[in-house]
GUBA-672469 format. One line per field, with one value per residue (C-alpha): residue number from 1; x, y, z. Coordinates in steps of 0.1 Angstrom, whole numbers. Layout:
N
n = [NUM ...]
xx = [X ...]
yy = [Y ...]
zz = [Z ...]
***
This chain:
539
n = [1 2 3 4 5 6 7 8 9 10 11 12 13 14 15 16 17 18 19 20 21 22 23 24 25 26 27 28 29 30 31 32 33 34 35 36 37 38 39 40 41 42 43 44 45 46 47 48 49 50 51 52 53 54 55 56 57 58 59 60 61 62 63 64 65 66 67 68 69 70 71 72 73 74 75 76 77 78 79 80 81 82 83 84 85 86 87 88 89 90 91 92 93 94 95 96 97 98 99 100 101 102 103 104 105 106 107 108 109 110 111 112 113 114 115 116 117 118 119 120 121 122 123 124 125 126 127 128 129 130 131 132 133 134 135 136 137 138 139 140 141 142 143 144 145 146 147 148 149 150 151 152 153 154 155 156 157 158 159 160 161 162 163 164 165 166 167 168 169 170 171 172 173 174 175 176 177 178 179 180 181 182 183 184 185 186 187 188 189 190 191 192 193 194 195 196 197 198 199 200 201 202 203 204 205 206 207 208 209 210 211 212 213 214 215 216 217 218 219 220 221 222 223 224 225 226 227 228 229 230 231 232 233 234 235 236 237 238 239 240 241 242 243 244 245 246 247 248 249 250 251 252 253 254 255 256 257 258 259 260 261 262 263 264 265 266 267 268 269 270 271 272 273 274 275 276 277 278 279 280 281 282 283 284 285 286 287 288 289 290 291 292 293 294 295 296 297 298 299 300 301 302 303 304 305 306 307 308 309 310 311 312 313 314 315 316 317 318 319 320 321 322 323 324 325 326 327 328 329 330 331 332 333 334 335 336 337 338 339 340 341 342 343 344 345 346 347 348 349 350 351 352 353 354 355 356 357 358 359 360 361 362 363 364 365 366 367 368 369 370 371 372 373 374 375 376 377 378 379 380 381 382 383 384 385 386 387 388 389 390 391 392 393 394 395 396 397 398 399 400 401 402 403 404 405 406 407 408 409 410 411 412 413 414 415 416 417 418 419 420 421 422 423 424 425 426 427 428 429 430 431 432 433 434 435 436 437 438 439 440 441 442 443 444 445 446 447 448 449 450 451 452 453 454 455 456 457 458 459 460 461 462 463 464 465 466 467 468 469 470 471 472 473 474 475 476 477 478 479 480 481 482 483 484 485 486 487 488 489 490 491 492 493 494 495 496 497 498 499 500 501 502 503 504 505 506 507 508 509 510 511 512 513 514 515 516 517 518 519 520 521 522 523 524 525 526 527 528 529 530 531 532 533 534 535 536 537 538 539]
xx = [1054 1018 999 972 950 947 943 912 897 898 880 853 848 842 820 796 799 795 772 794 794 827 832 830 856 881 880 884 914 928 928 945 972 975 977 1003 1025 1034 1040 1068 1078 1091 1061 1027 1015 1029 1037 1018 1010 986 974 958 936 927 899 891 932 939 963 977 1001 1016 1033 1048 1042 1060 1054 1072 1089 1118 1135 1133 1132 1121 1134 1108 1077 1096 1114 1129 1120 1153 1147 1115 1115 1144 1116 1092 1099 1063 1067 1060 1062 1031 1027 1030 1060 1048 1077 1061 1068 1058 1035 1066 1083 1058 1076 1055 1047 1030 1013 998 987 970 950 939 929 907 893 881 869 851 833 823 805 793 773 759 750 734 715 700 689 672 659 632 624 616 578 581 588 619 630 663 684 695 735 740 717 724 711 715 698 702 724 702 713 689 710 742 739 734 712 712 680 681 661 634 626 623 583 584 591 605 639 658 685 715 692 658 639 620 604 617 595 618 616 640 675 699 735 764 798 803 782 741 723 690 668 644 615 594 572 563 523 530 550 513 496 519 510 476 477 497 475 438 433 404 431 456 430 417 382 383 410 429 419 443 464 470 496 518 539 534 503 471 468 432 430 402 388 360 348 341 321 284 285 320 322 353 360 343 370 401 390 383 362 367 399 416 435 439 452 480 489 492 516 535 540 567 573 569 548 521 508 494 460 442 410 397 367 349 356 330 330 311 332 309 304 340 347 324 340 375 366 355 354 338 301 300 261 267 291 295 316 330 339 361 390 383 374 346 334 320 295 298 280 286 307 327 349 378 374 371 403 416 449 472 453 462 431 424 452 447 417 429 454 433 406 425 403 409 385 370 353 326 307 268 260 286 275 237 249 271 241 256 233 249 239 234 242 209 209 241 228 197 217 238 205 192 226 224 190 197 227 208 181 210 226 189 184 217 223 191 199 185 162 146 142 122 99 93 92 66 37 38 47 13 -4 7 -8 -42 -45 -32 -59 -87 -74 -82 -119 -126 -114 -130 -164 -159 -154 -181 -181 -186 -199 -214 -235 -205 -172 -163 -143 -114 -97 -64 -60 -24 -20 6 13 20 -7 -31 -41 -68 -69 -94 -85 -114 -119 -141 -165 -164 -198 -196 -236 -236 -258 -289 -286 -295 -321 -341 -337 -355 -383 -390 -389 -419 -438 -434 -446 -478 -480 -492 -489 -457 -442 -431 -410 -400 -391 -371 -354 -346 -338 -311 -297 -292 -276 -250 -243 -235 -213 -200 -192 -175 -149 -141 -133 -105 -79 -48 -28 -50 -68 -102 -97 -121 -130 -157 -186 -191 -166 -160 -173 -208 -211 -206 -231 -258 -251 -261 -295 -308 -304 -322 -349 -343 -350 -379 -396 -393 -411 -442 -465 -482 -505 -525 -528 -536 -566 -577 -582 -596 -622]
yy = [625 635 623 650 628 603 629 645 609 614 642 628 601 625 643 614 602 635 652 683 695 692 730 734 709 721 759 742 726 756 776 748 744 783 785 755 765 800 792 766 799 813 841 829 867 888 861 861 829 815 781 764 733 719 697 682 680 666 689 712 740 765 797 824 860 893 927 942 979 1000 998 965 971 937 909 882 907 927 916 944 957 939 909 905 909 879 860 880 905 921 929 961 979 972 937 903 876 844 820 782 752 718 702 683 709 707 691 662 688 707 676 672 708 709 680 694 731 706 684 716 736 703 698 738 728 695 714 744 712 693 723 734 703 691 729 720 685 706 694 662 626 610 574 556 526 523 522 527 526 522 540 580 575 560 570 570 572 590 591 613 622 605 621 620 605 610 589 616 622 583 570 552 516 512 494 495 474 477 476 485 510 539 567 606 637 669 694 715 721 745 754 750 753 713 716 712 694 681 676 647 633 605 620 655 658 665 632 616 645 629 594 601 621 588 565 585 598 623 641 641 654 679 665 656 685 680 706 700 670 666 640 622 596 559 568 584 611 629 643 665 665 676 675 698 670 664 629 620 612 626 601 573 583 579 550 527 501 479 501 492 529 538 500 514 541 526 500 526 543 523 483 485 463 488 504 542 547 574 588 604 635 655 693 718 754 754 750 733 707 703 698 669 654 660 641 611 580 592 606 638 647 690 718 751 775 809 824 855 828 801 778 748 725 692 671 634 602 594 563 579 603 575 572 612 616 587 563 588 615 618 618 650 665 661 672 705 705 702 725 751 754 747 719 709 678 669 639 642 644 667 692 691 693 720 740 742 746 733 730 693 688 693 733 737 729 741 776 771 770 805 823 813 820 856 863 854 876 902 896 899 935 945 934 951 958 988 962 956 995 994 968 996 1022 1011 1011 1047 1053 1035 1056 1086 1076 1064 1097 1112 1090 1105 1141 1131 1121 1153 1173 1153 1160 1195 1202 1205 1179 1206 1191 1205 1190 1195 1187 1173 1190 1172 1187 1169 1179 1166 1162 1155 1139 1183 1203 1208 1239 1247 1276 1296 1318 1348 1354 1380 1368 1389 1392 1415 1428 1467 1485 1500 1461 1444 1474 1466 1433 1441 1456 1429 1405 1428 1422 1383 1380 1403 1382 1342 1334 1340 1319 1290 1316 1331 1300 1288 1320 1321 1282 1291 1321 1297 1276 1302 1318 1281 1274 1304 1296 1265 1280 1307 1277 1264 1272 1294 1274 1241 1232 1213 1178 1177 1184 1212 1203 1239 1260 1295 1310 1286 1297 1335 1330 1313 1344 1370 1348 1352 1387 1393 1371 1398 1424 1411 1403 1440 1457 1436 1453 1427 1454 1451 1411 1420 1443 1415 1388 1413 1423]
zz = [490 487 460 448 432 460 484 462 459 494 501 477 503 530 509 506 548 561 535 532 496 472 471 508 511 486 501 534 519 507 536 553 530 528 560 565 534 556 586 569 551 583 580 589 593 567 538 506 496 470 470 434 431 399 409 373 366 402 406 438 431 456 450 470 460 465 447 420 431 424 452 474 511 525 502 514 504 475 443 422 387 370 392 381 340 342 346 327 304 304 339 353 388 410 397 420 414 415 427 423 448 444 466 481 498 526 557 576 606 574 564 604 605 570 585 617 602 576 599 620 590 577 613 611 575 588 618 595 571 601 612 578 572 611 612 590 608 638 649 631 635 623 628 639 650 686 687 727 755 795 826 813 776 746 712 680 647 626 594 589 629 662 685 723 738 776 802 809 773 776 781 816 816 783 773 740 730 701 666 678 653 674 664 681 678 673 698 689 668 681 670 693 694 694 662 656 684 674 708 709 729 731 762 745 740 701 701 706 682 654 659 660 620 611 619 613 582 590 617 582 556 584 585 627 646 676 699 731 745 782 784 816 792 805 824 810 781 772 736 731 691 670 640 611 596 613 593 609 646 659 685 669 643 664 680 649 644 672 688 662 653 690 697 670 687 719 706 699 733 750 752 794 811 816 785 786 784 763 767 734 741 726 728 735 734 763 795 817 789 780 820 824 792 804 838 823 826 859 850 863 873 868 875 889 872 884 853 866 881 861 890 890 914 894 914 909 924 952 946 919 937 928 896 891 907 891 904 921 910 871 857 878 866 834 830 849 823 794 803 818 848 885 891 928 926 950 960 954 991 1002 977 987 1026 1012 995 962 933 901 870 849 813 801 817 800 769 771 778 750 729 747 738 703 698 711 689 660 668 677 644 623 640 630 596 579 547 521 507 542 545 511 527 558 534 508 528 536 500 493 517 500 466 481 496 464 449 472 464 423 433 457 424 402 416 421 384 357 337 299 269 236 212 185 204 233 254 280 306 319 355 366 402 426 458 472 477 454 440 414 395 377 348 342 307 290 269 235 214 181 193 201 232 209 194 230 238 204 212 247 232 209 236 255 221 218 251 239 210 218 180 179 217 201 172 204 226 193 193 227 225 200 220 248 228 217 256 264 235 241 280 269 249 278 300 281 293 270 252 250 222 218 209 190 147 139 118 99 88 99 66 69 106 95 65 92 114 85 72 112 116 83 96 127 105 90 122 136 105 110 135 153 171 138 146 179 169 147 174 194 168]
***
């Protein structure tokens, strides 16, 4: 007899080992039981079956359906109307009969097969678990305990899961045994019929970028980056940084005082009897520069670069080929492999025998210098803003008004400058940067004298000139009348519209009353006959 509530304490356990959620595990054990309850039916394909689990009441309940018709035609899917309301009164035609069985009716052969389908329905969960959860591991370090080990790998647990560690993920030289704590950088998680297979590796160049953000803190907070790792596990590995901070040293940084960060991360590659050695650089945008770093320890005295296939030849001394190429040729290789260049290296003397002309550290950075330099200057004649073009622009604008200026002085000294003994007269002359134009109004100048007025007047100018007595009356007379033509050749240059800035001193009624008392004087002067005065000089 199966007991529901041990069976669902159960599957709480195998919740909590394998990680695979309650309600996962109770649909799993549905469908087995389902599946398990028709077969024993006689009907696997065509029964209907239901299967009910109570988690909270610990209860299973299973129940055979058929539907409710008229007329039965097959008694195992069908139950007839009459049939049916025995049971139920409110039943009705199209409606399913449930016909419950206890949990007991399933045979031991049941029992077997409700296990397998859950044990294979539980391992498809445990895998979609497995790999939801490793996917986002993927690039990271995670730890474990050794469980197995021999000559094809070693068995790590890592939690719910035991990954597969096989010899040439393995860092040359080293040996685990049952217990030992390592450390596994995750390459990859993929999802397999056998369920999620996380793939590990201890020799992968990121293995070493991970170690290195662990154990500097400028590499974590993104002060010093990691521009490119060449790495042959157990034997050399070149990491190429730089800084963003000109106070920080990036290699200065990764070393530690006295080694003692890099010391770390050695400790940490493998427990053989020869530990790996890393050479931290400095990278360089320049490629002749980043090649001589990438060579070291050896020091390289210049390079030749051919640009179009990425080839160089480095010259070093002459007792350093060795140590350029470096035991069994590694440190060559990785510096090919970190640069990215094919790199021919050359003792001193073979390259002067050779005629090649190659260029030291200093050229490179003295070119370096040069091509920044000329970008800048590149950059400046490119970028000139509208403020730059007002700078260009406003000398010729201050051109224009000097010239303008000289145009106002010309005019200036051209005019007559009028004034009257009354008023003052100003005239504004506007004038603009354009052509300048003056222009003279004619004006007729109106007097109210007649023609037989200006003839008398004639003859009485013969007579004053007859009459020396009477020049200084005359030059006061003539005085005056000059007076008036230029008082009166003021006003005609004022031009329409404009008026005098200035306040008269007599009224027009006082200058019409003045006007009246001359000509009587007029009058007066032409009845005296100054023939008589003449006769009396004579005499």
């Amino acid at each position: 007899m199966i007991d529901a509530k041990i069976f669902l304490e159960g599957l709480e356990s195998l919740e909590n080992d394998r990680g695979v959620s309650r309600e996962v595990v109770l649909n799993a054990l549905k469908e087995a039981m389902e599946k398990a309850f028709r077969k024993q039916l006689g009907n696997a394909d065509d029964a209907l079956v239901r299967c009910d689990i109570d988690d909270k009441a610990s209860t299973i309940k299973l129940f055979q359906l058929k539907n409710v018709v008229e007329e039965v035609e097959d008694d195992f899917l069908e139950i007839s109307l009459e049939d049916a309301k025995k049971e139920n009164k409110d039943a009705k035609v199209g409606d399913q009969y449930e016909i419950p069985y206890s949990i007991d009716f399933l045979t031991k052969g049941s029992v077997q097969l409700i296990a397998s389908v859950l044990r294979q329905k539980i391992a498809e969960a445990e895998k979609s678990v497995l790999y939801e959860q490793y996917k986002d591991f993927i690039g990271e370090l995670i730890q474990g305990t050794v469980e197995k080990c021999d000559e094809r790998g070693a068995i790590i647990n890592v939690g719910r899961l035991s990954v597969f560690l096989p010899r040439v993920a393995m860092i040359a030289g080293e040996k685990f045994k049952v217990g030992d704590v390592v450390k596994l950088y995750v390459a990859d998680v993929v999802s397999t019929p056998k369920g999620a297979q996380v793939i590990v590796s201890r020799t992968d160049a990121n293995f070493l970028k991970r170690l290195f953000e662990n154990e500097v803190h400028e590499i974590y907070e993104g002060t010093v980056i990691i521009k490119n790792i060449a790495r042959e596990a157990g034997k050399r590995s070149k990491v190429a940084v730089y800084s963003l901070d000109s106070n920080v040293p990036a290699t200065g940084a990764c070393i530690g005082p006295n080694g003692s960060r890099i010391q770390k991360i050695v400790g940490q590659l493998g427990n053989g009897s020869e530990k790996e050695k890393i050479d931290v650089i400095n990278y360089y945008e320049n490629p002749g520069l980043y090649i001589m770093e990438a060579l070291k320890p050896s020091n390289v005295r210049g390079v030749v670069l051919d640009e179009a296939n990425k080839k160089a030849i480095a010259v070093v001394p002459n007792n350093e080929l060795s140590v350029a190429i470096g035991k069994q040729g590694v440190n060559a290789r990785l510096a090919v492999k970190l640069t990215g260049w094919n790199i021919d290296i050359k003792e001193l003397d073979d390259a002067l025998s050779q005629g090649i002309v190659y260029k030291t550290q200093e050229d490179l950075i003295r070119d370096d210098e040069l091509k920044a330099n000329e970008e800048l200057e590149h950059i400046d004649d490119s970028n000139v803003t509208e403020n730059d073009v007002t700078e260009v622009v406003t000398p010729v604008e201050e051109k224009v008004e000097e010239t303008v200026e000289e145009v106002k002085e010309d005019v200036t000294k051209d005019e007559e400058v009028i004034k009257t003994e009354p008023t003052k007269v100003e005239e504004k002359v506007e004038v603009k940067p354009a052509k300048v134009e003056e222009k003279v109004e004619i004006q007729n100048v109106k007097t109210n004298k007649t023609l037989a007025d200006l003839e008398q007047e004639l003859e009485n100018e013969k007579k004053r000139q007859l009459n020396a007595n009477n020049r200084q009356r005359k030059w006061k007379k003539n005085d005056n009348s000059k007076k008036e033509e230029e008082k009166e050749k003021d006003v005609s240059l004022i031009p329409d519209g404009v008026k005098p800035e200035h306040m008269d001193i007599y009224t027009p009624e006082e200058l019409k009353a003045f006007e009246e008392e001359e000509n009587e004087e007029e009058e007066e002067d032409e009845d005296i006959d100054y023939d008589e005065f003449d006769s009396y000089y004579d005499e």
